[in-house]
C-alpha positions in Angstrom: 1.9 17.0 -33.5 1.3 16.3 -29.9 -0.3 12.8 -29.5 -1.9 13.5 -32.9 -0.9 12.5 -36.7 -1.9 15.0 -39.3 -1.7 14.6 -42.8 1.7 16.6 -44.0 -0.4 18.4 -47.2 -4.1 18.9 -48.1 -6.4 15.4 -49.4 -6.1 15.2 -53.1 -8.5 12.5 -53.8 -10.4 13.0 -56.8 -13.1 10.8 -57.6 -14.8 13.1 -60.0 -14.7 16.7 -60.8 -17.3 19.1 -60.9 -17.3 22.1 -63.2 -19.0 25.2 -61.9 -22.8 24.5 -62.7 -22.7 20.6 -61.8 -20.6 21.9 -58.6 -23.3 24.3 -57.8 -25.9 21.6 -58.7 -24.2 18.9 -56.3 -24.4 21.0 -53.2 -27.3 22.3 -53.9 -28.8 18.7 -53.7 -26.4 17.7 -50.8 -24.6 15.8 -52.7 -20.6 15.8 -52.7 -19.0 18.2 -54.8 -15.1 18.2 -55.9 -12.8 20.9 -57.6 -9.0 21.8 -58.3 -8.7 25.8 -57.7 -9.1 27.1 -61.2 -10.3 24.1 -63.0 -13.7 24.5 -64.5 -14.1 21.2 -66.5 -15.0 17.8 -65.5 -12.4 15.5 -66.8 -10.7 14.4 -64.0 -7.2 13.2 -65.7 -7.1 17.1 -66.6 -7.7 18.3 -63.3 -5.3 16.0 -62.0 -2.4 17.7 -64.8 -3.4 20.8 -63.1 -0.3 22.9 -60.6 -3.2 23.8 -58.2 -4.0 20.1 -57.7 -0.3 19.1 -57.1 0.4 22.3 -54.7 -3.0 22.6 -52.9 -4.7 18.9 -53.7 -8.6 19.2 -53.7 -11.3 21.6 -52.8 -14.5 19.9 -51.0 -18.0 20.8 -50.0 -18.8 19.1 -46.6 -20.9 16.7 -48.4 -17.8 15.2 -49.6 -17.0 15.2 -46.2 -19.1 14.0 -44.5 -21.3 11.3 -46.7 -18.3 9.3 -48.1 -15.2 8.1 -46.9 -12.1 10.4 -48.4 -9.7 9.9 -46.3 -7.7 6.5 -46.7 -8.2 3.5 -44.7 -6.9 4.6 -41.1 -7.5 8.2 -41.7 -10.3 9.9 -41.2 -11.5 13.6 -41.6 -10.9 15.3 -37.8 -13.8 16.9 -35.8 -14.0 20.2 -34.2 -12.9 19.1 -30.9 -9.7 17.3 -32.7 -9.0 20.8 -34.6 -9.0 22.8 -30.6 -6.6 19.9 -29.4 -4.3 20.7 -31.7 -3.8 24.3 -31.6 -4.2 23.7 -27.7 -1.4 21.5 -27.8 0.7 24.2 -29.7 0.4 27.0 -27.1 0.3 24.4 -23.7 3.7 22.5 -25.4 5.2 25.9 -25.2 5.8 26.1 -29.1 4.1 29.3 -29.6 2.2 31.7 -27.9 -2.0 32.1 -27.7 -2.7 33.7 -31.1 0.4 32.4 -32.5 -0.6 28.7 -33.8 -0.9 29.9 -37.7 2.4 30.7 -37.5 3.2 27.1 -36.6 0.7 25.9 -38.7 2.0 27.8 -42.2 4.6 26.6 -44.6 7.5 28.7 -44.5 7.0 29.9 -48.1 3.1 31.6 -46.6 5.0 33.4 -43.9 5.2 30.9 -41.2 7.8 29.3 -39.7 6.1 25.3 -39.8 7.6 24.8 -36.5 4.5 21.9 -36.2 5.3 20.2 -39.4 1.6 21.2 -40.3 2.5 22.9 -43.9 -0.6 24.5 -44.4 -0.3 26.5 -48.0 -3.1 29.1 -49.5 -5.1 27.0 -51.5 -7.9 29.6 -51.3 -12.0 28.2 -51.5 -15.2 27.4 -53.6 -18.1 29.0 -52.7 -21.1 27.5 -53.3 -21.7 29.4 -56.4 -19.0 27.4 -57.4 -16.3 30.4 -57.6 -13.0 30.4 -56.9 -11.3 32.6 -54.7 -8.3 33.4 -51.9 -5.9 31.6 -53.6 -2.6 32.5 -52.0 -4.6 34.4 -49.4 -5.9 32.1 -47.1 -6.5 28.5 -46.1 -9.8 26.7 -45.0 -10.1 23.5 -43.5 -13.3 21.1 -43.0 -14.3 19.4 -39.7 -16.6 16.5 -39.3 -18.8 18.2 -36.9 -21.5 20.2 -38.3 -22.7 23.6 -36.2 -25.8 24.2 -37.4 -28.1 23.3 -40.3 -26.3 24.1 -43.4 -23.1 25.0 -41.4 -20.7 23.2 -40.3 -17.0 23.6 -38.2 -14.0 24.5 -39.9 -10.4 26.5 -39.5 -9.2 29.2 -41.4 -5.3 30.7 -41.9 -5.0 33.9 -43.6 -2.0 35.8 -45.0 -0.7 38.5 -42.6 -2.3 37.0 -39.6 -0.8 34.3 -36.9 -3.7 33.4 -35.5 -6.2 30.0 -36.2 -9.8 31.1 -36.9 -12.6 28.7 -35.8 -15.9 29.2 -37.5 -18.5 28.0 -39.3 -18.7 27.6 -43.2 -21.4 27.0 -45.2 -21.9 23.4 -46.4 -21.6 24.1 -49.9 -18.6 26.1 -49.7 -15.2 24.1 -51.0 -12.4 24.0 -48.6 -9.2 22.1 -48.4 -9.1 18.6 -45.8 -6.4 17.6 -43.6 -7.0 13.5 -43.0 -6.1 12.8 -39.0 -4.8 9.1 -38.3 -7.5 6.8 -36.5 -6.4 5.8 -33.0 
């Protein structure tokens, strides 16, 4: 997309798997927490068997994403600024107009059109009280660059909405990651 590789579908590595009070406990510590949408166990072999992990891969608190490398080798999780270059490059190539890039951004099955290759589905979130919730609703994406203590820069895509949403989430929170090739 533009000058930048993306990922094609959300991270779906799983070192371990945290069910809902050792997921709680992880973030609360700042230590990395992992789930699959749904899956409140901690065998990772069954998370894996799960249709949430092959549809939406992995949900992460930014502990995972920022304390150990996820992505693979030449991959890395993008930064805020990388995040506003692409949906800049969506409205200045002409694709789409301002307010538009979730369009571009959503699979066609979510009510986009994908015109960026992007294929962002709504694999929903963990909040830190290690809930699930959104699924099919809406889709949240970690940055690298944190925004404040306990915050930290992410994107959200929402059913019924074109737009891209920049905000902060809290750092315990489990959204999805998009890996961005190293230069």
């Amino acid at each position: 997309i533009g000058s930048q590789c993306w990922f094609k579908e959300n991270l779906a590595y799983l070192p371990m798997v945290h069910n809902n009070s050792d997921y709680v406990a992880s973030s609360t510590a700042g230590l990395p927490g992992y789930g699959v949408y749904g899956y409140n166990g901690s065998d990772v072999n069954i998370a894996k068997s799960q249709a949430n992990y092959s549809t939406y891969g992995v949900l992460y608190n930014w502990f995972a994403v920022n304390q150990i490398s996820i992505c693979p080798t030449g991959w890395r999780v993008p930064t805020d600024a990388e995040f506003t270059t692409l949906t800049n490059w969506l409205v200045s190539d002409g694709s789409v107009t301002a307010g538009q890039e979730g369009t571009a951004l959503k699979s066609a099955t979510w009510g986009g059109d994908n015109s960026s290759g992007f294929t962002a589905l709504p694999a929903g979130s963990r909040l830190g009280n290690g809930l699930f919730g959104y699924l099919g609703n809406s889709a949240y994406f970690w940055s690298s660059s944190e925004s404040y203590s306990g915050l930290s820069w992410c994107r959200s895509l929402f059913s019924g909405t074109a737009g891209v949403d920049r905000w902060y989430g809290y750092q315990t929170d489990g959204y999805s990651v998009r890996c961005l090739r190293t230069e």
